[in-house]
C-alpha positions in Angstrom: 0.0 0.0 0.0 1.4 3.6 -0.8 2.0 5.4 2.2 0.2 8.5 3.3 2.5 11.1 3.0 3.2 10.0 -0.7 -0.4 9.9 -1.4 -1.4 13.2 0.3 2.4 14.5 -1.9 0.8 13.3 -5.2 -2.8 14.8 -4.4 -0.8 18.1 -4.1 1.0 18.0 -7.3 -2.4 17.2 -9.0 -3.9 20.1 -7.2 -0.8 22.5 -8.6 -1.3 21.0 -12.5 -5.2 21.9 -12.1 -4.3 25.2 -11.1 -1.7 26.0 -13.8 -3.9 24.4 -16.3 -6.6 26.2 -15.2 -4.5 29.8 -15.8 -5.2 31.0 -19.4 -1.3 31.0 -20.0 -0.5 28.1 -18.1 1.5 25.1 -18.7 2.6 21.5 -17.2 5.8 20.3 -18.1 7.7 16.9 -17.4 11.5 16.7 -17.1 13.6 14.1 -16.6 16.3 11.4 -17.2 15.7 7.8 -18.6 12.8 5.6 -18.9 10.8 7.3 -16.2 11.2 10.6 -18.5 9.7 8.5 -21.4 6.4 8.5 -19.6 5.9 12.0 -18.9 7.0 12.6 -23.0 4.2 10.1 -23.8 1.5 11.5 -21.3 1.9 14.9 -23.2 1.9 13.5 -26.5 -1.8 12.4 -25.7 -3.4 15.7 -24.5 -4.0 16.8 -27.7 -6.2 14.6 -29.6 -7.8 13.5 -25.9 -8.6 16.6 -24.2 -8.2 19.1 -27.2 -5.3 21.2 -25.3 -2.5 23.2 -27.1 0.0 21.7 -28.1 2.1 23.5 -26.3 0.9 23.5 -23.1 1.3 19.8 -21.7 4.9 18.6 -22.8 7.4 16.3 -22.0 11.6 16.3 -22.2 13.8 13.9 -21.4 17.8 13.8 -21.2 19.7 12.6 -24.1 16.7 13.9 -26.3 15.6 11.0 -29.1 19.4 9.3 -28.7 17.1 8.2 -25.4 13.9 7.5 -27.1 15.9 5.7 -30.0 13.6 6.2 -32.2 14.0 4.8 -36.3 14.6 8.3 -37.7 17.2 9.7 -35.0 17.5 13.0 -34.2 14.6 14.6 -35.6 14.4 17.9 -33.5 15.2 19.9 -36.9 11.7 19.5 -37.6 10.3 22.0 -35.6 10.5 23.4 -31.9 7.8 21.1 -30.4 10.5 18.2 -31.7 12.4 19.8 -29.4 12.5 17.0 -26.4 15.9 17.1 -24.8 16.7 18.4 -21.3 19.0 21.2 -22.9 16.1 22.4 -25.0 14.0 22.9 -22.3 17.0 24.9 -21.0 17.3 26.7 -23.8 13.8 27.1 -24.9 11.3 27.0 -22.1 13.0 28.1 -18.9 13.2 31.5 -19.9 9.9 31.6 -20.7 8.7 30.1 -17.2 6.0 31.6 -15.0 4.1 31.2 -11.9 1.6 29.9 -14.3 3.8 27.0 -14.9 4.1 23.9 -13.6 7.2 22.1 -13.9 7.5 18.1 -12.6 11.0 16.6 -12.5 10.7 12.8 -13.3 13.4 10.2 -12.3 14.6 7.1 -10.6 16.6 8.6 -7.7 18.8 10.7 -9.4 18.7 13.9 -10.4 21.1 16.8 -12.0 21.3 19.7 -9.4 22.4 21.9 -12.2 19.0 22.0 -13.7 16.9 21.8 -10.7 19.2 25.0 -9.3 17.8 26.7 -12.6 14.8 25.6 -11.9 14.6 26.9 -8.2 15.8 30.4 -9.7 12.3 30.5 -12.0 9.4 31.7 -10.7 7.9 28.4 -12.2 5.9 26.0 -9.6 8.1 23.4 -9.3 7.5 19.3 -8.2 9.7 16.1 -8.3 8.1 12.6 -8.4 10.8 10.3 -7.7 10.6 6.1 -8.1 13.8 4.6 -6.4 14.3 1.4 -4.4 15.0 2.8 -0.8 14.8 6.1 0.4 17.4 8.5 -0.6 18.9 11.6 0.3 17.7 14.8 -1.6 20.0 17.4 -1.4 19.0 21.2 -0.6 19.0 22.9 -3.9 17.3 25.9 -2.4 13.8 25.0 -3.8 11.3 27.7 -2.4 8.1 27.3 -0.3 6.4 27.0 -3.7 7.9 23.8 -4.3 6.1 20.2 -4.0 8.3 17.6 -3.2 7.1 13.9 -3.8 9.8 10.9 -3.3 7.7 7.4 -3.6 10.2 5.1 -2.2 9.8 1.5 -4.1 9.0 -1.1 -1.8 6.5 -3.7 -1.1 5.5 -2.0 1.6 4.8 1.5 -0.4 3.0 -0.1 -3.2 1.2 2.7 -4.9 -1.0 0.8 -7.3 -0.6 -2.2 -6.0 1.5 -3.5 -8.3 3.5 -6.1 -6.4 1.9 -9.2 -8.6 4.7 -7.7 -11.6 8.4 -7.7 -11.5 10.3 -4.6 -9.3 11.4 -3.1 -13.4 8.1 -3.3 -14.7 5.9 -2.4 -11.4 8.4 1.1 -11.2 7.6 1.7 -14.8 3.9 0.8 -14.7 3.8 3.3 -11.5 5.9 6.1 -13.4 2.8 6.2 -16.3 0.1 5.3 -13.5 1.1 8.6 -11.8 1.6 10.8 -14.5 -1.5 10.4 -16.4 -3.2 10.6 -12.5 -1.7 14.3 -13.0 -2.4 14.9 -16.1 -5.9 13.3 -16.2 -7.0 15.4 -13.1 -6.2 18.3 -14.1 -7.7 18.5 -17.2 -11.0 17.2 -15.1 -9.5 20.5 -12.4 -9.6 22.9 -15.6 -13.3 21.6 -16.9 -12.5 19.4 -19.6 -14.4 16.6 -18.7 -18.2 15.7 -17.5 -18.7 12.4 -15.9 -16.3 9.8 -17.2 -17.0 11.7 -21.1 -13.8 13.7 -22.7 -15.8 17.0 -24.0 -12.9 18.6 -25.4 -11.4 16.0 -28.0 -9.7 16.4 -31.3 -11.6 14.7 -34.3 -8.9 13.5 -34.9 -9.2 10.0 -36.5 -12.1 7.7 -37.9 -13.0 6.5 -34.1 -13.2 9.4 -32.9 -15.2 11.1 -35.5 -18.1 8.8 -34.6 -17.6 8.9 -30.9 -17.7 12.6 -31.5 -21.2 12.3 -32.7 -22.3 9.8 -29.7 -21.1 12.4 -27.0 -23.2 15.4 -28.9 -26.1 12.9 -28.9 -25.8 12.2 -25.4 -25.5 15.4 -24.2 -27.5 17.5 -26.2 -30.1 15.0 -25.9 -30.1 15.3 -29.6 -31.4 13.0 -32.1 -28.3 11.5 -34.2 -28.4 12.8 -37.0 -29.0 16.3 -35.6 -26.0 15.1 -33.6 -23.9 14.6 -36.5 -25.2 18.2 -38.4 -24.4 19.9 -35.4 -20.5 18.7 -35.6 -20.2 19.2 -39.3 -21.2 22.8 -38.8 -18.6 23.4 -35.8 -16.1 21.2 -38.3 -16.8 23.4 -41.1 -17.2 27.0 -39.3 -20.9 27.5 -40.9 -24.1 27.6 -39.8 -25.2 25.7 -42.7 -23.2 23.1 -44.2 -23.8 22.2 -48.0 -25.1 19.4 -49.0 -21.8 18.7 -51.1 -20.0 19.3 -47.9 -22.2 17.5 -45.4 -21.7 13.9 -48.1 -17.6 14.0 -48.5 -15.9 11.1 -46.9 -15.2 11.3 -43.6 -11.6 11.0 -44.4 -12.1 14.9 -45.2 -14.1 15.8 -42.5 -11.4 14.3 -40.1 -8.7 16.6 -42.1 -10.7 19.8 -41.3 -11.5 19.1 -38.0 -8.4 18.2 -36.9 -6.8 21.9 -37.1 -10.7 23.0 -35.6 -10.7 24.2 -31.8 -13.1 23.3 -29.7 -15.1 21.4 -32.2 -17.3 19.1 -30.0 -18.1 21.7 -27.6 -20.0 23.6 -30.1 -21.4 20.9 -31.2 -23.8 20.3 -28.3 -24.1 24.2 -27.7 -25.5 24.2 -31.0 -27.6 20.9 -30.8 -28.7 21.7 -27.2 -30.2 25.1 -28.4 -28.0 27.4 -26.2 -26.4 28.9 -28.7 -28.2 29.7 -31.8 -25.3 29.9 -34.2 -21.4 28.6 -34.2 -20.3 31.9 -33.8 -22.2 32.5 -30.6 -20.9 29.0 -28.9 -17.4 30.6 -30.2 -18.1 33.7 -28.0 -19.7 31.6 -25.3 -16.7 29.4 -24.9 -13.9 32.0 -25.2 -15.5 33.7 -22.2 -15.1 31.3 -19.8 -12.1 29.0 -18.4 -14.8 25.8 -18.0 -16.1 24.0 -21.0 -17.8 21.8 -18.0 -19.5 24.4 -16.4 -20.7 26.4 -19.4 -22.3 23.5 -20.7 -24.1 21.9 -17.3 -25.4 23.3 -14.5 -24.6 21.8 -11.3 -28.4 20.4 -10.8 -27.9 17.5 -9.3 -26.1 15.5 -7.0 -23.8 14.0 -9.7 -22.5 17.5 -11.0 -22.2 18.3 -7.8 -19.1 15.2 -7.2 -18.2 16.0 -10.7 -17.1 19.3 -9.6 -19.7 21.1 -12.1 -19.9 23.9 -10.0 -16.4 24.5 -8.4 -14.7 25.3 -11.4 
């Protein structure tokens, strides 16, 4: 069983990406060395398509860059700056950039460089370190600040976050490592109101699957009829109150093409189907004015929104 000081630890750092998140110029960042720095590269890859965030604003970096992630194509970060994964990039391109809007977790197995962390300490970033190691071990005083949220989950049978101890000790630490990062990442998008109940209501249409779970989620919570349902998302695909016949019968292929580049596509969707908002550019207005997707589209009315959170956003 994890022990309470590591639990209460990582229900702090969740409550410090919600708040970042939550800032309109916020961001959560993952830094680290080796295969636990993998996981926090991977967990931001995801936030796009899943939760429809910038893609900026959730990312990971990792020492050694892609020589670490040895990827087929080597060392791609030529390609542009979110290729950009290594530990001196984030040196070089985000830490001058860091605010108290930021959140910044350091990832590793026991070790970490104090060189980095003492440039960390120096920004006026919130900072956090989740650490996997075998036994306890010594963190040196790098002069974090009161801001700081330290989190050390020592790896032992008896600290057994996720109760993991059926696996081997290199796959359990790993497994933990990705368990606790997506925790993070997963409540603070809920923190920020991207999600109602267990349903995603920011996604990217990004792909075939989700395309038609796109048009399930409109149903559902527009109370919609499906084909309404479906209308509803070609119009906040397509940016148009109205969507041509000609438009409306292209293959989905193309729809998925649009949409993909398309902010905030499903959440005008059910504005629209629901009837509060009579046209996509007043569910445009409606969502750039507030900071909750959630909230703007449910009341807290019931018991359920109320343990959702609907009204504390």
């Amino acid at each position: 069983r994890a022990g309470p000081a590591a639990v209460t630890q990582l229900a702090s750092i969740i409550e410090l990406a919600g708040q970042c998140l939550r800032e309109p110029d916020g961001h959560l960042y993952y830094v680290g060395c080796g295969e636990f720095a993998l996981a926090g590269l991977v967990d931001g890859s995801e936030m796009v398509d899943t939760y429809g965030a910038d893609l900026d604003e959730v990312r990971g970096f990792v020492d050694g860059g892609w020589a670490t992630c040895k990827n087929r194509e080597g060392d791609i970060s030529d390609v542009g700056k979110l290729f950009r994964i290594s530990t001196e990039h984030f040196v070089k391109d985000v830490v001058p950039t860091l605010s108290k809007s930021d959140l910044v977790i350091w990832l590793d197995g026991g070790t970490f460089p104090e060189k980095i962390l003492q440039i960390l300490s120096e920004s006026s970033a919130r900072l956090a370190r989740l650490s996997l190691c075998k036994q306890t071990t010594e963190v040196r005083d790098v002069n974090f600040t009161a801001r700081a949220r330290l989190i050390s989950v020592n790896w032992t049978a008896e600290n057994d976050i996720f109760h993991l101890g059926c696996l081997a000790e290199h796959q359990a630490s790993q497994l933990t490592m990705k368990l606790a990062v997506n925790a993070i990442s997963t409540c603070a998008n809920i923190l920020k109101g991207r999600v109602y109940g267990n349903t995603m209501i920011n996604l990217t249409v990004a792909n075939d699957k989700l395309f038609y779970r796109s048009i399930e989620i409109v149903h559902e919570l527009s109370k919609a009829p499906r084909e309404l349902a479906r209308t509803a998302l070609l119009t906040a695909i397509y940016d148009a109150d109205i969507v041509r016949e000609e438009v409306a019968e292209r293959p989905v292929s193309q729809h998925i093409q649009k949409a993909t580049f398309t902010k905030m596509v499903v959440p005008k969707a059910v504005l629209v189907a629901s009837g509060k908002a009579k046209t996509i550019a007043q569910a445009t207005s409606l969502l750039h004015s507030t900071t909750s997707i959630r909230r703007l589209l449910f009341k807290p009315t019931d018991e359920r929104d109320r343990i959702m959170g609907a009204g504390k956003d």
